[in-house]
C-alpha positions as CSV (number, residue, x, y, z in Angstrom):
1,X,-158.8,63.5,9.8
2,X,-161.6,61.9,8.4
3,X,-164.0,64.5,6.5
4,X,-167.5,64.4,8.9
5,X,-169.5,65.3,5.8
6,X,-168.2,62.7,3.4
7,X,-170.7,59.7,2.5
8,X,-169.2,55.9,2.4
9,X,-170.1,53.3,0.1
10,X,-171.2,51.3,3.6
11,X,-174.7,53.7,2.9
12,X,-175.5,51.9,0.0
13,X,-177.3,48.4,0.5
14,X,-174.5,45.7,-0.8
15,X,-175.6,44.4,-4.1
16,X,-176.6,48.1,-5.7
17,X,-174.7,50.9,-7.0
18,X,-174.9,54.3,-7.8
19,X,-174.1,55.3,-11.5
20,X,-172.7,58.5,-12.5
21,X,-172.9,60.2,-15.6
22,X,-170.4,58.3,-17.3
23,X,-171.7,54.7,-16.9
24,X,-175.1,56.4,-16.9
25,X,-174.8,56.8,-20.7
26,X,-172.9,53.5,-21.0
27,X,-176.2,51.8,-19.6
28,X,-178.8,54.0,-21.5
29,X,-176.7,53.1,-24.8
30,X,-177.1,49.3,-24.3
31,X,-180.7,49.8,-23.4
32,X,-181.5,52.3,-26.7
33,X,-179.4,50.1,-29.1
34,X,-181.1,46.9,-28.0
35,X,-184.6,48.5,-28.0
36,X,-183.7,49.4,-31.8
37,X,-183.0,45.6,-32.6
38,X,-186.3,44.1,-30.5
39,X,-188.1,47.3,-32.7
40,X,-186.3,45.8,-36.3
41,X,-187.7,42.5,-35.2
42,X,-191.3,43.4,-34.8
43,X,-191.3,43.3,-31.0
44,X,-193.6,45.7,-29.6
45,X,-192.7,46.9,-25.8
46,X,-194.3,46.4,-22.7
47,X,-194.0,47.9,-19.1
48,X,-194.6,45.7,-16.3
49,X,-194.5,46.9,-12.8
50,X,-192.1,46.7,-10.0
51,X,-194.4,45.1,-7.2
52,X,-196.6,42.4,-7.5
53,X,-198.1,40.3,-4.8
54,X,-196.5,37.3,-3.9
55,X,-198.7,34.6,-4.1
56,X,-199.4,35.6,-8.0
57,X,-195.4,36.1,-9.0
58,X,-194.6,33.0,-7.0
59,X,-197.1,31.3,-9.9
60,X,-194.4,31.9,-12.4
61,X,-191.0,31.6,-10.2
62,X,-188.5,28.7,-10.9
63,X,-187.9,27.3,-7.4
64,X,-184.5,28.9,-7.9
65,X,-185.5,32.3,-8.1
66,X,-188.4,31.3,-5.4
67,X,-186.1,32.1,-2.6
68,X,-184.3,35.1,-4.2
69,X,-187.4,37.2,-4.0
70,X,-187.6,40.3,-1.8
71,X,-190.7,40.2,-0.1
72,X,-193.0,42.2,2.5
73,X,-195.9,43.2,4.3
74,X,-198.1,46.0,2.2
75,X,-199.9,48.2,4.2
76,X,-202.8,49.3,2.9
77,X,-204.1,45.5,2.8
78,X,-201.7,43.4,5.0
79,X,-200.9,41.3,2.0
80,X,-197.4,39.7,0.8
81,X,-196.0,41.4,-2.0
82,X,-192.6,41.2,-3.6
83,X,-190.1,43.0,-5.7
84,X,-190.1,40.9,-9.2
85,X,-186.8,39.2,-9.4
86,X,-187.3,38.7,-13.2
87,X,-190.1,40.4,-15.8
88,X,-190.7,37.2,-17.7
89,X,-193.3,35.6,-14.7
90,X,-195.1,39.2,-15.1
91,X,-195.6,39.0,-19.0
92,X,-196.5,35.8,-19.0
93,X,-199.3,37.1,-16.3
94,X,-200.0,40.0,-18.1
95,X,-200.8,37.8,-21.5
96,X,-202.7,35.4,-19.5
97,X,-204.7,38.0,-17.9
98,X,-204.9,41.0,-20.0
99,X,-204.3,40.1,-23.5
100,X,-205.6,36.8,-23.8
101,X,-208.4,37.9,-26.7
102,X,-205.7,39.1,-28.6
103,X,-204.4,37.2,-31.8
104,X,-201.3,35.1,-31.3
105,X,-198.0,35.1,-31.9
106,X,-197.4,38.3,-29.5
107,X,-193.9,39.9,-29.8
108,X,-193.3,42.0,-26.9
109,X,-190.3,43.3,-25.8
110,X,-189.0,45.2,-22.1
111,X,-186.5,46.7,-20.3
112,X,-186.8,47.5,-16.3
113,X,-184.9,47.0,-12.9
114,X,-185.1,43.2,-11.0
115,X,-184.4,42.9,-7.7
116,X,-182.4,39.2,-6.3
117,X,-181.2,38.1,-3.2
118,X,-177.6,37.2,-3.3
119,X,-175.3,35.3,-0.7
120,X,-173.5,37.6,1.5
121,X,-170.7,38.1,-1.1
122,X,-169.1,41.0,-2.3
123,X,-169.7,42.3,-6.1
124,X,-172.8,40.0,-6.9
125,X,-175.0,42.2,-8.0
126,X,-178.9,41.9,-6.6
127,X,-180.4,44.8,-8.3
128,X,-180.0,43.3,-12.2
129,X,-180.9,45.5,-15.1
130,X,-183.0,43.5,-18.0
131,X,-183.9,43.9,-21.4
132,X,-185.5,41.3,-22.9
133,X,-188.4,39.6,-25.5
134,X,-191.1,37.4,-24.9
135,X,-192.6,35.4,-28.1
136,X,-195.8,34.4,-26.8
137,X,-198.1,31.6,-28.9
138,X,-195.3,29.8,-31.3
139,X,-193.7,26.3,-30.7
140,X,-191.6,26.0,-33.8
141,X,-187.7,25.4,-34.2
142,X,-188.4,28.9,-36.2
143,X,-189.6,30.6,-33.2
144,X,-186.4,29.4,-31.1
145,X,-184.1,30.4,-33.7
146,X,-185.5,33.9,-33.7
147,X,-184.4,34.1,-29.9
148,X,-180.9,33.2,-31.1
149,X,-180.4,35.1,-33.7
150,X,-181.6,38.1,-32.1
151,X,-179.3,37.8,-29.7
152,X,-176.6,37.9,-32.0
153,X,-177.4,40.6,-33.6
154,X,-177.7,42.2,-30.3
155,X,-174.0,41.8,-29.9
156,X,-173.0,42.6,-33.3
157,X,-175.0,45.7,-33.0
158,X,-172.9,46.8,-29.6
159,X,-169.7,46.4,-30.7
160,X,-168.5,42.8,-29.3
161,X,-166.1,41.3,-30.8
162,X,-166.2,37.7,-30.0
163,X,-168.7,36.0,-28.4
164,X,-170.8,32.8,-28.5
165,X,-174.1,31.7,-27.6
166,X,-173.8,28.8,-26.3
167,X,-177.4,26.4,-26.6
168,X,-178.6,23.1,-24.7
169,X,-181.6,21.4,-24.9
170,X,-183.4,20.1,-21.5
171,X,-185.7,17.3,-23.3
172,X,-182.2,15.7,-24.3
173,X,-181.1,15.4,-20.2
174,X,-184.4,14.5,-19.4
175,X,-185.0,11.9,-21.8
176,X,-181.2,10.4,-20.6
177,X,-182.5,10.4,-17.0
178,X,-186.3,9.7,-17.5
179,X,-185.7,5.5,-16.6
180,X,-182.9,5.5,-14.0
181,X,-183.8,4.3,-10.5
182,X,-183.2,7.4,-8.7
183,X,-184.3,9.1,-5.5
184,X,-184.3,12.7,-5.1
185,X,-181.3,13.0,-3.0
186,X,-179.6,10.9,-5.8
187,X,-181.2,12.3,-8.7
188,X,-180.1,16.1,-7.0
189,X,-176.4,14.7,-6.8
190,X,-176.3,13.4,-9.8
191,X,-177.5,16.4,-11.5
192,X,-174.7,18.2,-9.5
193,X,-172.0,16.4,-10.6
194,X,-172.9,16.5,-14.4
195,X,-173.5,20.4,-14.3
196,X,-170.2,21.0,-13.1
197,X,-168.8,18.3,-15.4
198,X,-167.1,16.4,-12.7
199,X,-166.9,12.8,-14.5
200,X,-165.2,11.4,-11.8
201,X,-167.5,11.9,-9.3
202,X,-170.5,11.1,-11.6
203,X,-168.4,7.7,-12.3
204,X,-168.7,7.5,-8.2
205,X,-172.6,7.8,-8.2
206,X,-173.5,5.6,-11.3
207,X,-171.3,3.0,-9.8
208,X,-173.9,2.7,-6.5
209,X,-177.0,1.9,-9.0
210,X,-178.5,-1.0,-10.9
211,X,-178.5,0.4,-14.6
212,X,-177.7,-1.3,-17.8
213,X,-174.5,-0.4,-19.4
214,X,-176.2,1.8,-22.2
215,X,-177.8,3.7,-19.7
216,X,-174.6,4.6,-17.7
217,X,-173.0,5.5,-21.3
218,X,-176.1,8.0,-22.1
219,X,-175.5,9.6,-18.3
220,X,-171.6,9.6,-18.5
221,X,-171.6,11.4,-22.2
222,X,-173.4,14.7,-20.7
223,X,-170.3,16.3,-19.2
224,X,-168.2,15.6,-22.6
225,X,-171.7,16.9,-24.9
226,X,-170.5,20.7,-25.9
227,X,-168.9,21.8,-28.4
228,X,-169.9,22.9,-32.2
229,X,-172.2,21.2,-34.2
230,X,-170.2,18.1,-34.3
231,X,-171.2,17.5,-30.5
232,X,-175.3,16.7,-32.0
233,X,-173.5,13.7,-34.0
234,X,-171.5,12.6,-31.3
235,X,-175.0,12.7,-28.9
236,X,-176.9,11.0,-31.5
237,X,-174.6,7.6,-31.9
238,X,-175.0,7.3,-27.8
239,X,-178.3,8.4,-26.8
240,X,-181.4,5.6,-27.6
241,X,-184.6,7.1,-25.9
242,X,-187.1,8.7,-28.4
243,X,-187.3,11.3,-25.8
244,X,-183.7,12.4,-26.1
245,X,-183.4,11.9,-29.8
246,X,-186.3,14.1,-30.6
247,X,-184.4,16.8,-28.3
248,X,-181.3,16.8,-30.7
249,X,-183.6,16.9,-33.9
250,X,-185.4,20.5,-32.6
251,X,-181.5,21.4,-32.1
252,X,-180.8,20.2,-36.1
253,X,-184.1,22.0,-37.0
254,X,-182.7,25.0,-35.3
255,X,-179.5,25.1,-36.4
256,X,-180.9,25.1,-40.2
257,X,-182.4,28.6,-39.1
258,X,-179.8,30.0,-37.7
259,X,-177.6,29.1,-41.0
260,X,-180.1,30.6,-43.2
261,X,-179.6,34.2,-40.7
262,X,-175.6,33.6,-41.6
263,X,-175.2,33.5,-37.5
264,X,-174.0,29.8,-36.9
265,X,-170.3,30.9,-36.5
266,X,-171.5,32.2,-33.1
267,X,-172.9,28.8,-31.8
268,X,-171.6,26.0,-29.6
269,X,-173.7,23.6,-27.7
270,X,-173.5,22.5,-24.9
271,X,-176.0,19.4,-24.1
272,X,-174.7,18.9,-20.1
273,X,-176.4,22.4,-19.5
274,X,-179.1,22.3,-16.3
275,X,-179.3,25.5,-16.3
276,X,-183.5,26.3,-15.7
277,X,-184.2,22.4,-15.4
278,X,-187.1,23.4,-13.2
279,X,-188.4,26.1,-15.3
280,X,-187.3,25.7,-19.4
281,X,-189.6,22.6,-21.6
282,X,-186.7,22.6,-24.6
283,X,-183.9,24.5,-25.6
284,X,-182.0,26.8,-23.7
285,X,-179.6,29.2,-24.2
286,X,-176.8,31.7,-22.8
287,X,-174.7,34.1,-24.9
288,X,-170.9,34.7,-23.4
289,X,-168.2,37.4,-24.7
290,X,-164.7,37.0,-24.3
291,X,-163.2,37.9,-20.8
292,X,-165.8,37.6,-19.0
293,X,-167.5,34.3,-16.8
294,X,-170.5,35.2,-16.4
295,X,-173.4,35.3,-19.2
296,X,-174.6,38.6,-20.7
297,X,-177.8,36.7,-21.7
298,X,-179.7,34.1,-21.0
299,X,-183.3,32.5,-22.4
300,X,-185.3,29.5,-23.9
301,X,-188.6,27.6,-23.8
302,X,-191.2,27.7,-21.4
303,X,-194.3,26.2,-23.1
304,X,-196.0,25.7,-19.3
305,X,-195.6,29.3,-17.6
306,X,-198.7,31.2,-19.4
307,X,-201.1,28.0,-18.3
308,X,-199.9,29.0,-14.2
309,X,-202.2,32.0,-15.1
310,X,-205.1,30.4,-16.8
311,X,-204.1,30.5,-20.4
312,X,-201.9,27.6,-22.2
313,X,-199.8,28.9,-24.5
314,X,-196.2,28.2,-26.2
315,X,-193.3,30.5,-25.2
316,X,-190.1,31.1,-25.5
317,X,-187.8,34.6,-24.9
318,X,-184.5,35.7,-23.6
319,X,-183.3,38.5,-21.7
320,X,-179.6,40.5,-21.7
321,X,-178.0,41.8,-18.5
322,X,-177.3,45.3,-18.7
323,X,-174.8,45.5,-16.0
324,X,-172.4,42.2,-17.6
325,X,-172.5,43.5,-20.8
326,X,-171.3,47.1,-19.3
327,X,-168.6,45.0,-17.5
328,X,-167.6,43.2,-21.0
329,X,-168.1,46.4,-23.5
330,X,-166.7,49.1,-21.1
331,X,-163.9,50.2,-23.1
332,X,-165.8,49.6,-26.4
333,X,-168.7,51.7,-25.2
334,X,-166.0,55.1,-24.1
335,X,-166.5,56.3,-28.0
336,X,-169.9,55.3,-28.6
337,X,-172.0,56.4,-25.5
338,X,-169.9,59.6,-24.2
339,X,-173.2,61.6,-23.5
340,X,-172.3,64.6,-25.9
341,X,-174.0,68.0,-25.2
342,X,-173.8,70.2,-28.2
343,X,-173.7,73.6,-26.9
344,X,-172.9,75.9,-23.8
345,X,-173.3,79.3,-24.2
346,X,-171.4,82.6,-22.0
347,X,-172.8,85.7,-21.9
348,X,-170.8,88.3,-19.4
349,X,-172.2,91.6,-17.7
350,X,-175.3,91.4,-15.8
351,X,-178.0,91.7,-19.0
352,X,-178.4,87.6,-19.9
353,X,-181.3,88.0,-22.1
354,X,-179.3,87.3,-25.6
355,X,-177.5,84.4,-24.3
356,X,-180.6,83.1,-22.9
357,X,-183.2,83.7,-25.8
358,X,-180.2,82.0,-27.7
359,X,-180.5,78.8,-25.8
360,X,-184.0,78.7,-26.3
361,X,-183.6,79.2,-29.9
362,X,-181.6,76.4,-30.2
363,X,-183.3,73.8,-27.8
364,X,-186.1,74.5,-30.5
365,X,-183.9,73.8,-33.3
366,X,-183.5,69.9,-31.6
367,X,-179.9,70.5,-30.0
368,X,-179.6,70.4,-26.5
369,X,-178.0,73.5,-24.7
370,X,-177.3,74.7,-21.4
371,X,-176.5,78.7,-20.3
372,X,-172.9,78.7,-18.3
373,X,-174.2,80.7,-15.4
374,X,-171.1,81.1,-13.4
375,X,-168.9,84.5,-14.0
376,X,-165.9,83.2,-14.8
377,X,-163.0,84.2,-17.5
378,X,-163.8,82.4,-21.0
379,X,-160.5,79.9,-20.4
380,X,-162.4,78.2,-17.5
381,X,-165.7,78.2,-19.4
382,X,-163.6,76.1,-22.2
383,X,-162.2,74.1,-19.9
384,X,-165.2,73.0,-18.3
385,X,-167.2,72.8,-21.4
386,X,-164.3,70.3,-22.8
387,X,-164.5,68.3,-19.3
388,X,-168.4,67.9,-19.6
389,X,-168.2,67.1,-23.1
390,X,-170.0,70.0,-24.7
391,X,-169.3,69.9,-28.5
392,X,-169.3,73.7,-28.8
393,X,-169.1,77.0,-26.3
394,X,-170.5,80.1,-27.9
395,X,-169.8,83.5,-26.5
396,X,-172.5,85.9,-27.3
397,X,-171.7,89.5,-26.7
398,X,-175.5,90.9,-28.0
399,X,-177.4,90.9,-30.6
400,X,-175.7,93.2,-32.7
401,X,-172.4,91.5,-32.3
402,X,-171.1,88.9,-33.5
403,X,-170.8,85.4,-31.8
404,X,-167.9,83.2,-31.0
405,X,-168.4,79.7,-31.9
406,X,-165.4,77.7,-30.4
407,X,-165.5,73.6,-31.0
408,X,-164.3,72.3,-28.3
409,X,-162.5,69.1,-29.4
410,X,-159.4,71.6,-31.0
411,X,-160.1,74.5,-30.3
412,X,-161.2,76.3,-34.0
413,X,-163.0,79.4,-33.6
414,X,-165.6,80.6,-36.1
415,X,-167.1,84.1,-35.9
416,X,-171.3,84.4,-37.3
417,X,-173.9,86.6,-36.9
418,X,-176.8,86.1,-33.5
419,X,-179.3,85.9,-36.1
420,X,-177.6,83.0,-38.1
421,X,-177.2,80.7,-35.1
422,X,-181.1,81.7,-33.3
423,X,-182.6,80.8,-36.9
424,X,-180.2,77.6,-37.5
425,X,-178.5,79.0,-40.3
426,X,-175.1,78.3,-38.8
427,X,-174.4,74.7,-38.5
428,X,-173.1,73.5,-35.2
């Protein structure tokens, strides 16, 4: 018989999820330990909000995040406004608008909730958890390789193991494509068939249009461009355009950077990437751990998005995804984010006032503690402190007596005074 009271997933919207304590922590670990990294780097945080009207966010949408946005009427105005489905539009609005006397380069740095429309498939994800930098004011190779490296040590700093970061450069497609006779329909298939790296049916397309041979070389390399560093050579004896060739230079200039951080180990590239094509203005990037499809990060340049709000300025950034790197680093993250509480503390009989003084003592002291309220034989209080991961239960019998200090990992029972543990002369 089915339980009248019980509440099925079917509640939920598809594309969210609630998050228990467990994967709570997971999530809040990510988030603290990238936070630290942005902080090493100089990057100072910002908090955008959730809603913006639409008209201003659309400013700063890639056409494919255009149509992913969650949009409504607001009430008190009758206005379109919208759910952000990515924070980088709203700093670059917020600089624009906001900041715009202060001295360049800014380093800022955010985490928050984004909100996507997804096809009607299950376990994609629309509510996306982000944290992310934005280097507002700097067009170097320097500046890029920042984004790169930070990344890296973003990784290295959770616990993956391997992983790559995989980087493409859109001047170099554009400058391959910038002369061919195309229409939009064919320019769209084209641009199909070389992101998925279908050669065969790129063959197809070429075949339908008056190009010169070296021109049909340039197009049919993109599919076969990735790789490590080798691929840059290998782009550099076929492409001919300035426009391309200037493309892999930023990449060379790059790569120097990222050698003198000790990180190029971690890079492949991968110059058949369209990724952003409406959006980036030069190289792009996505970083990808082992055993898992789908990227845990993502960024590059976007030297034109500040100018949609008034103030022309180089940019480039990246953001990871919270929720793919808990799907990667699950098992990694059991030791390192299990959400420890140090100390619960039983008092029997109906007078509470030692136990609960105690507990105030020690919250003072900088631990956290909780009072176990429920009468209940001390084997059950242990048991449920080892279940919600308490590191220690104390059992206080008064002030007078002493107290029982049991760790809860084993089991080892110490014996001190009240006095030594309200004043912190007992170590926990």
């Amino acid at each position: 018989m089915t339980d009248p009271t019980a509440i099925p997933e079917s509640l939920l919207p598809r594309g969210v999820k609630d998050f228990l304590p467990a994967k709570a922590a997971k999530i809040a670990y990510l988030k603290h330990t990238l936070e630290e990294v942005f902080s090493r780097w100089a990057f100072r945080p910002i908090l955008p909000p959730s809603l913006e009207y639409l008209e201003v966010l659309e400013r700063g949408l890639g056409e494919g995040l255009r149509h992913r946005t969650f949009r409504f009427d607001d009430r008190q105005n009758g206005q379109l406004v919208a759910i952000t489905p990515d924070m980088t539009p709203q700093v670059a609005r917020i600089v624009a608008t906001r900041m715009n006397k202060a001295p360049l380069p800014l380093r800022l740095c955010y985490s928050g909730r984004v909100l996507r429309h997804t096809e009607q498939q299950a376990g994609k994800d629309r509510e996306i958890y982000q944290s992310g930098v934005e280097l507002i004011g700097l067009a170097s190779p320097e500046a890029d390789a920042e984004m790169v490296a930070m990344a890296i040590e973003g990784l290295q700093a959770l616990g993956a193991g391997e992983f790559t970061i995989d980087i493409g450069q859109v001047e170099f497609f554009r400058g391959v494509m910038a002369d061919l006779p195309l229409n939009h329909a064919q320019a769209r298939a084209v641009q199909d068939a070389i992101a998925r790296k279908d050669s065969s049916t790129l063959a197809n397309l070429l075949a339908e249009l008056a190009i010169s041979d070296a021109s049909r070389r340039e197009v049919m390399a993109l599919p076969r461009l990735f790789g490590g560093r080798e691929v840059l050579d290998r782009a550099a004896a076929i492409v001919a355009n300035d426009r391309s060739r200037r493309a892999l230079e930023n990449l060379h200039d790059i790569l120097k950077v990222l050698e003198v951080y000790g990180v190029e180990e971690h890079v492949t590239f991968d110059l058949g990437e369209l990724r952003g094509l409406d959006y980036h203005t030069g190289v792009t990037f996505q970083g990808f751990l082992s055993g898992l499809g789908a990227a845990v990060c993502s960024g590059g340049r976007y030297d034109n998005l500040t100018a949609r709000y008034g103030y022309p300025a180089p940019a480039t950034g990246f953001a990871f995804n919270l929720l793919h790197l808990l799907t990667a680093l699950d098992r990694e993250l059991e030791q390192r984010a299990v959400s420890h509480i140090d100390v619960l503390i039983l008092q029997s009989g109906p007078d509470k006032r030692c136990a609960q003084c105690l507990a105030r003592a020690l919250r003072e002291q900088g631990l956290s503690a909780a009072r176990d309220m429920l009468e209940r034989p001390l084997a059950d209080s242990l048991a449920y402190a080892r279940k919600m991961h308490y590191r220690w239960l104390l059992v206080v019998a008064g002030e007078d007596q002493p107290v029982r200090a049991i760790r809860t990992t084993d089991g080892v029972e110490q014996e001190t005074s009240y006095q030594a543990v309200s004043v912190g002369d007992f170590r926990l």
